[in-house]
C-alpha positions in Angstrom: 0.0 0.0 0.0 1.3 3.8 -0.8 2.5 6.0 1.7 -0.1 8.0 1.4 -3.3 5.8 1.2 -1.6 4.2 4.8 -1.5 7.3 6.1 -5.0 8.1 5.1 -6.6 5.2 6.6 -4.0 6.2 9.6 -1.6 3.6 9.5 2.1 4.4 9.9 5.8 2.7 10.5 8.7 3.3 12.5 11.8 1.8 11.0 14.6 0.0 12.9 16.8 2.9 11.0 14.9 5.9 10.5 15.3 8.3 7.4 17.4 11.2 7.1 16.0 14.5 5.5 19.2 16.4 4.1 17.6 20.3 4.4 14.2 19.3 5.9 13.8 20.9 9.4 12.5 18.7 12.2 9.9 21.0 12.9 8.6 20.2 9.0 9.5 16.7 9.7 7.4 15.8 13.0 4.3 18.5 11.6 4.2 17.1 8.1 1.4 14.8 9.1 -0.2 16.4 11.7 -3.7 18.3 12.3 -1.8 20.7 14.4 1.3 21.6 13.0 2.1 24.8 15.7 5.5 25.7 17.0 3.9 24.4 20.6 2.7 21.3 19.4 6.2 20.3 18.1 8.2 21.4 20.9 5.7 19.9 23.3 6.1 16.5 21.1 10.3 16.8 21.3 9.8 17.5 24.9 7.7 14.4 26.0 10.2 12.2 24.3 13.1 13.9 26.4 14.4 16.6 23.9 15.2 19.5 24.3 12.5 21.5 21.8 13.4 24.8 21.1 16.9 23.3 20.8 15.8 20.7 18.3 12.8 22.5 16.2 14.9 24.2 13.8 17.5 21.5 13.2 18.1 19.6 10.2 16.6 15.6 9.6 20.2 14.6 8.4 23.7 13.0 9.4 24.2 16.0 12.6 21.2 13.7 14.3 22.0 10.6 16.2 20.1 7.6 15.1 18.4 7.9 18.7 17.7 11.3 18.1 15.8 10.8 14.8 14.4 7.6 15.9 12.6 10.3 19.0 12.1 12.4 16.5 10.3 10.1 14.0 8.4 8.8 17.0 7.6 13.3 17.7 5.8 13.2 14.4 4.6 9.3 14.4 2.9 11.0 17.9 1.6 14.1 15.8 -0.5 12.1 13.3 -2.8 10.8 15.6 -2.4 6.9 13.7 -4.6 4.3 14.6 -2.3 2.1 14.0 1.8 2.1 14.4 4.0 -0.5 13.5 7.4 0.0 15.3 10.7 -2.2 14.1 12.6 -2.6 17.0 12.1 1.0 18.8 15.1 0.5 21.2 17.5 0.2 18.7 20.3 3.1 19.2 18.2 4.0 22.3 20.0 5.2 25.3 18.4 3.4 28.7 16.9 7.1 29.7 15.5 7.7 26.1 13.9 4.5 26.1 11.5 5.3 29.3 10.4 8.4 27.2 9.8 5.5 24.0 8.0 3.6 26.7 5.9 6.5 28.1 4.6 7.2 25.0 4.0 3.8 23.7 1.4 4.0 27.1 0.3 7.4 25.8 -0.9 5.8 22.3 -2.5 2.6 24.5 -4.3 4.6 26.4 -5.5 6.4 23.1 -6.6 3.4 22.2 -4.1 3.5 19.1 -3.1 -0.2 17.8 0.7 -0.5 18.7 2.5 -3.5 16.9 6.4 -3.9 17.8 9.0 -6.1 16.7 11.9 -6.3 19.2 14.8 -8.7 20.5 14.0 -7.1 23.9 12.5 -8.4 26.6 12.4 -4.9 27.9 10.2 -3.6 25.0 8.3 -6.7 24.8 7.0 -6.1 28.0 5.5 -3.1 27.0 3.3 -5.8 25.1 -0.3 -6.6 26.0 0.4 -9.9 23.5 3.5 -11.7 21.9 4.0 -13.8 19.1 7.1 -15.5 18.7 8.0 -15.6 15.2 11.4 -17.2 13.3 12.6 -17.4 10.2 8.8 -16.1 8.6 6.7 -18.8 10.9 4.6 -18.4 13.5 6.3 -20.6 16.6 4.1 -19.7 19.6 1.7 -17.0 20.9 0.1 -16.2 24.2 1.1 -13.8 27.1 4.3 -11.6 27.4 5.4 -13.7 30.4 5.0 -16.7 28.4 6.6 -15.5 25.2 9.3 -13.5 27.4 10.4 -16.9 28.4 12.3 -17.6 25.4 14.5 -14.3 25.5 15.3 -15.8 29.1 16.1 -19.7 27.6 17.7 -17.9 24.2 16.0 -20.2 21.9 13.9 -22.7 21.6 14.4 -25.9 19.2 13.4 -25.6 16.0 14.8 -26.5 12.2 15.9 -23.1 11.0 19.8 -23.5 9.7 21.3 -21.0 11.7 19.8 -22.7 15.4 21.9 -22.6 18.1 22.9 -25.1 20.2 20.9 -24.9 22.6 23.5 -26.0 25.8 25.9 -23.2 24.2 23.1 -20.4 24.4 22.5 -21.0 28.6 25.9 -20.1 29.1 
């Protein structure tokens, strides 16, 4: 599906690596999708995910960024759309441990909105930001239930399967 026919039946993605914007401000980055594209909005969005807004609005999307700063800052206007539903790849990734409560605060914000938040992690951490897991390898479906029960193999590694690149599973408890 286009970008834009996603984004009209409010669907949107976070990406394990987001994009860089050579020359596109952050504050025409996190409002390009948004109802309310104000100054406040945007600096109230940088803010909440623990940056600092007036020092961040008129900065360029591009290289100077961190990828945990743009991956905030594609979560700023991933926040500003309002989506119904969000589809995050690994949102920890290049996350600092006190940038990844502010990820985790608003991952509660768009729950409570009752906004449809799907996430693909390694992490036990982010999984249990999870109301339900699914344990998928190599494209199928292994297992499904409760976080606690799919948390379970992060703590054991593995679990045995026939994919090629398995690991042994005596090597992985060590």
């Amino acid at each position: 599906m286009p970008v834009d026919e996603r984004a009209k039946r409010g669907i949107t993605l976070a990406w394990q690596e987001p994009a860089r914007f050579e020359g596109l401000s952050v504050h025409k980055f996190v409002a390009a999708g948004a109802k309310d594209k104000s100054r406040t909005r945007v600096v109230a969005l940088l803010e909440m995910l623990g940056l600092e807004g007036a020092r961040y609005i008129g900065r360029s999307v591009d290289k100077t960024l961190s990828g945990g700063e743009r991956k905030r800052i594609e979560l700023a206007s991933i926040l500003a759309m309002e989506p119904r539903l969000v589809l995050m790849d690994e949102p920890d990734s290049g996350i600092d441990v006190e940038a990844l409560q502010h990820i985790f605060e608003a991952l509660r914000g768009l729950k409570q909105k009752g906004v449809t938040v799907i996430l693909i992690t390694h992490s036990l951490a982010v999984l249990e930001q999870a109301d339900h897991a699914f344990l998928i390898c190599n494209g199928s479906l292994l297992d499904k239930g409760s976080v606690e029960k799919i948390g379970m193999y992060f703590t054991n590694k593995c679990i045995p399967c026939s994919h090629r690149n398995k690991p042994n599973l005596e090597e992985s408890k060590i």
